[in-house]
C-alpha positions as CSV (number, residue, x, y, z in Angstrom):
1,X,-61.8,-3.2,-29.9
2,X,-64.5,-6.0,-28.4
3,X,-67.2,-5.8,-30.6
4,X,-65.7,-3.2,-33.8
5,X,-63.3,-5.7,-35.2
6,X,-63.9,-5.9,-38.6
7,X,-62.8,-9.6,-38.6
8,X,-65.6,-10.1,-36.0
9,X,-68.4,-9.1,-38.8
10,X,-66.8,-11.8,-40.9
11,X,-67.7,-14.5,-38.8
12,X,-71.7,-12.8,-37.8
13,X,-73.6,-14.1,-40.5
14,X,-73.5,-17.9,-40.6
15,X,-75.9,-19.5,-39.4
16,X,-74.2,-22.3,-37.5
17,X,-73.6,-22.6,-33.7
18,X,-70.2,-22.6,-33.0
19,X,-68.7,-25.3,-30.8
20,X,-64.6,-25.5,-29.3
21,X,-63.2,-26.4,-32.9
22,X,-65.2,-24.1,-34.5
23,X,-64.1,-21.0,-31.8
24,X,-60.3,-22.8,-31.8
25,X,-60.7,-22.1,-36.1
26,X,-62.0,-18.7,-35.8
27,X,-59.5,-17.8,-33.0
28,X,-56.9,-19.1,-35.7
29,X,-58.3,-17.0,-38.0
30,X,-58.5,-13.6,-36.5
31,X,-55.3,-13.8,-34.8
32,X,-53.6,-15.5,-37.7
33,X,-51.9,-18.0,-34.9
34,X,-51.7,-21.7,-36.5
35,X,-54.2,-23.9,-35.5
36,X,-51.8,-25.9,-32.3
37,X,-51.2,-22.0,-31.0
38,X,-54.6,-20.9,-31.3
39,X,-55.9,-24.3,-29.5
40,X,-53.8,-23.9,-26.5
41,X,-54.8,-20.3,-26.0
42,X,-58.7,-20.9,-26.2
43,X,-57.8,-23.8,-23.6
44,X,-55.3,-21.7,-21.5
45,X,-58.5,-19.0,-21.2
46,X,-60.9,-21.9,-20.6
47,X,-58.8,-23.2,-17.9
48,X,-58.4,-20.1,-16.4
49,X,-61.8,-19.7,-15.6
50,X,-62.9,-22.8,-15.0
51,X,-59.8,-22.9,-12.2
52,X,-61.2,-19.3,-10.7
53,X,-64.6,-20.6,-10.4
54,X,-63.3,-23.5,-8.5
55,X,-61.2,-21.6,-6.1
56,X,-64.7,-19.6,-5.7
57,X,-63.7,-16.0,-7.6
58,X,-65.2,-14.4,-10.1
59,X,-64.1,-13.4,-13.7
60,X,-64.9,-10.1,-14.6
61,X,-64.1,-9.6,-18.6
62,X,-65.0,-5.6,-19.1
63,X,-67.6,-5.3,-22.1
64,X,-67.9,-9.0,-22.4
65,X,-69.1,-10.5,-19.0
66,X,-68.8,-11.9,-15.1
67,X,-68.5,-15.4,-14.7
68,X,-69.5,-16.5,-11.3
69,X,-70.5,-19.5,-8.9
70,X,-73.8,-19.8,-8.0
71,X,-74.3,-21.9,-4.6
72,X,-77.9,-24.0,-4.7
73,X,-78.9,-25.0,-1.4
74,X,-80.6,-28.6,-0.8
75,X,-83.7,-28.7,-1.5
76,X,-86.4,-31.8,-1.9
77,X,-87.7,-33.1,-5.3
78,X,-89.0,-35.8,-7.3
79,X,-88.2,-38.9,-8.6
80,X,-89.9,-38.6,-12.0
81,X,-90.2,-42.4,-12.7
82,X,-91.5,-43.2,-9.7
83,X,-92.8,-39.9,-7.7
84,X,-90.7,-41.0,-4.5
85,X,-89.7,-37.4,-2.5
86,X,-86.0,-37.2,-2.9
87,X,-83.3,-34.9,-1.3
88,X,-81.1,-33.1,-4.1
89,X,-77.6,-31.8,-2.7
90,X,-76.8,-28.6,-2.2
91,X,-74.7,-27.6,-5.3
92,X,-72.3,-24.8,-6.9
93,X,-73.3,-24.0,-10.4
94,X,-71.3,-21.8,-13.0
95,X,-73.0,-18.3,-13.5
96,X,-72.6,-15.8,-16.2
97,X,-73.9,-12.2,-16.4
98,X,-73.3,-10.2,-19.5
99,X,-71.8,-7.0,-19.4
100,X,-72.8,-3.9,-21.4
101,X,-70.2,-4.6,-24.4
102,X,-72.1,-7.7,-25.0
103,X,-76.0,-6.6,-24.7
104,X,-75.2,-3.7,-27.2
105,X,-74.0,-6.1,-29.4
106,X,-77.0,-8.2,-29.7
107,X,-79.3,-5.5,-30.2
C-alpha cells in the first residue's frame, strides 16, 4: 500500500522538510531496519536511478512517479554582471512527472 500505510500518516504532520538523514531515519523507522541497513537501501534506490538516467532510461515507479532526462539544447544568454551574449551548452537535465498515486495524495 503507497499512500494507506498507517506508518506514513505518522510522519505527515511535521512541519519540517525532510533531507537524506531525515528520509534514511524515517526509512529506519517504517521498516524497522537499523539505521546502517536502512542507509544503504535509500542509497542503493538513489543510485539506481541516478545510474538509469545516465544510461538515458527512464524510471517508472507505479502510483509514485517517472523520472526522466530532459535534453536542453544550446541556446544563447546573458552574462548578468556584465550583459555580454553568451552561448550556454546544450544540457541533459533530471525530469520527474508525478503519477496518479502521488497527486491523489496531495489533494
Amino acid at each position: 500500500m503507497l499512500f494507506g500505510n498507517p506508518v506514513h500518516h505518522f510522519f505527515q504532520h511535521e512541519d519540517a522538510n525532510v533531507n537524506k538523514t531525515d528520509l534514511i531515519d524515517k526509512v529506519a523507522v517504517t521498516t524497522e531496519m537499523n539505521k546502517a541497513s536502512a542507509t544503504r537501501a535509500v542509497e542503493a534506490v538513489l543510485e539506481i536511478i541516478a545510474g538509469t538516467l545516465r544510461e538515458g532510461n527512464t524510471v517508472t515507479l507505479s502510483g509514485f512517479g517517472t523520472f526522466s532526462v530532459s535534453n536542453r539544447s544550446a541556446r544563447t544568454g546573458r552574462n548578468p554582471r556584465t550583459g555580454e551574449l553568451i552561448t550556454i551548452p546544450a544540457s541533459k537535465a533530471p525530469k520527474f512527472k508525478s503519477g496518479k498515486g502521488l497527486k491523489d495524495a496531495l489533494n
